[in-house]
Structure formats: structure tokens, C-alpha cells
N, C-alpha and C positions, 0 to 999 in steps of 0.2 A: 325416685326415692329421695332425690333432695330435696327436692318441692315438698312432698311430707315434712322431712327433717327441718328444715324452715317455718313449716304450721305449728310443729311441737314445741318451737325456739319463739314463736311470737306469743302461744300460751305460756312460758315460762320465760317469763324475761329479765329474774333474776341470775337468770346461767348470764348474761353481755357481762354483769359485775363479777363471774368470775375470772371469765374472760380476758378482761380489759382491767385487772389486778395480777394476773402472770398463775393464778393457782390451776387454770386449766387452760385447755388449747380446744378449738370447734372441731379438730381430728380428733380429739380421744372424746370429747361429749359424742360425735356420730359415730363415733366406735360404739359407746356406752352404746346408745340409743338401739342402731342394728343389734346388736345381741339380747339388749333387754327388752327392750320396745319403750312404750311410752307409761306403764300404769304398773310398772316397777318400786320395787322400797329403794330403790338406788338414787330416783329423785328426791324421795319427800328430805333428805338430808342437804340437797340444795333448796328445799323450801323452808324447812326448818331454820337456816343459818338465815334464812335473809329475815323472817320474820324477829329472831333476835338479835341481829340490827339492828331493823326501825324499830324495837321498844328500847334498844341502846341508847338511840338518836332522841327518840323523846325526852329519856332520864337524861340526857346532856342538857339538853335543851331549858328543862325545870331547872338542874344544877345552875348554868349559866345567867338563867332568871333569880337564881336564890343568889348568887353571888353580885350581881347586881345593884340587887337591895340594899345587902349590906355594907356596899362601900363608904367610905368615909373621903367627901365631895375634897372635905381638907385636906388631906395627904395627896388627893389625885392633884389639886391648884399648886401644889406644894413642889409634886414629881414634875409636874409641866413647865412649872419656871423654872428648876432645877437645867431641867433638859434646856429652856431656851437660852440658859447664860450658856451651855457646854457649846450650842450652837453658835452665838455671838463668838465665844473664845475661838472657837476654828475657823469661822470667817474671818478675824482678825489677822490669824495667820496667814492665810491665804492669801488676802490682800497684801503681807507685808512682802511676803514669797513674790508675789504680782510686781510689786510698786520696784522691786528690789533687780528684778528678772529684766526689767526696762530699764532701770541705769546699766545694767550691765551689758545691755544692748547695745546704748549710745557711746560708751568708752572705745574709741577705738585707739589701740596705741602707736606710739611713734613708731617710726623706722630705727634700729639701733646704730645705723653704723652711714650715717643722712649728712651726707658734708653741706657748707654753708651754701654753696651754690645752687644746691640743688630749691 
């Protein structure tokens, strides 16, 4: 019987993406399964969703090509050197934090209470 269950899971391999999302578990899919069988209306509603998905994926996809296009090349040159002085300014620091962390290294202080003899 799970050998079956398995054949019906390799036809329908939108059920792994329910799966592997937390909205069902392979216990209650072969629950489903043993009680409805296989040519049930209880699937086409996981076929249903996955097909309006990938026409989701598509319209992203178009979106992201329309958004694209319209960019303005100048603002992007504009944000990128923006971001690379933020970067220079906190490398600065770092180095100074560095440069700063190594004299305090080398400090070591006297003894307070160091007679001459010693």
C-alpha cells in the first residue's frame, strides 16, 4: 500500500511543496489518500493552487522585467556611491578602533609602590 502511495506522490508532485511549506504532513496526505483514493475532488484543490502559483511566478517575473526598464541608471550610480562613502566612513572607524586597541596593548604600567633598588 505504500508502494501505491508513493506512485500517486510521483504523479502529483505538487503535494512535496505542500509538504516542505508546514501546510500539510505525508501522515494526513495518506490518510487523505486511503479514504478517498486517488481520482477524488479533494486533489484537484492541490492542483488548482499550484497552477495559480506558477501563473503568479510568471506575473512577478513580467513585473520585475517592467521594473527594470524603468529604472533611472542615475539615481542607481547616485545610491551606489552614496553606500560607498557609508562604507569608507566605517572602515575608518574600524581601523581607528584597530590602530587604537594596539597602543593599548603596548602600555604596560609601572609597579605603584617599586623602591629604587629594585
Amino acid at each position: 500500500m505504500k508502494e501505491e502511495f508513493k506512485a500517486f506522490v510521483r504523479k502529483r508532485p505538487e503535494l512535496i511543496k505542500y509538504v516542505n511549506s508546514g501546510e500539510m504532513t505525508w501522515q494526513r496526505f495518506y490518510e487523505q489518500w486511503s479514504l478517498y483514493g486517488e481520482d477524488e475532488k479533494i486533489w484537484n484543490k492541490y492542483k488548482a493552487n499550484e497552477q495559480e502559483n506558477s501563473s503568479q511566478d510568471s506575473f512577478n517575473l513580467g513585473t520585475i522585467a517592467d521594473m527594470i526598464k524603468k529604472l533611472d541608471m542615475n539615481s542607481v550610480q547616485k545610491g551606489v556611491s552614496s553606500l560607498q562613502k557609508v562604507i569608507e566612513l566605517l572602515q575608518g572607524f574600524t581601523l581607528k578602533d584597530a590602530s587604537s586597541s594596539t597602543l593599548q596593548k603596548e602600555y604596560e604600567p609601572r609597579q605603584l609602590f617599586k623602591k629604587f633598588e629594585d
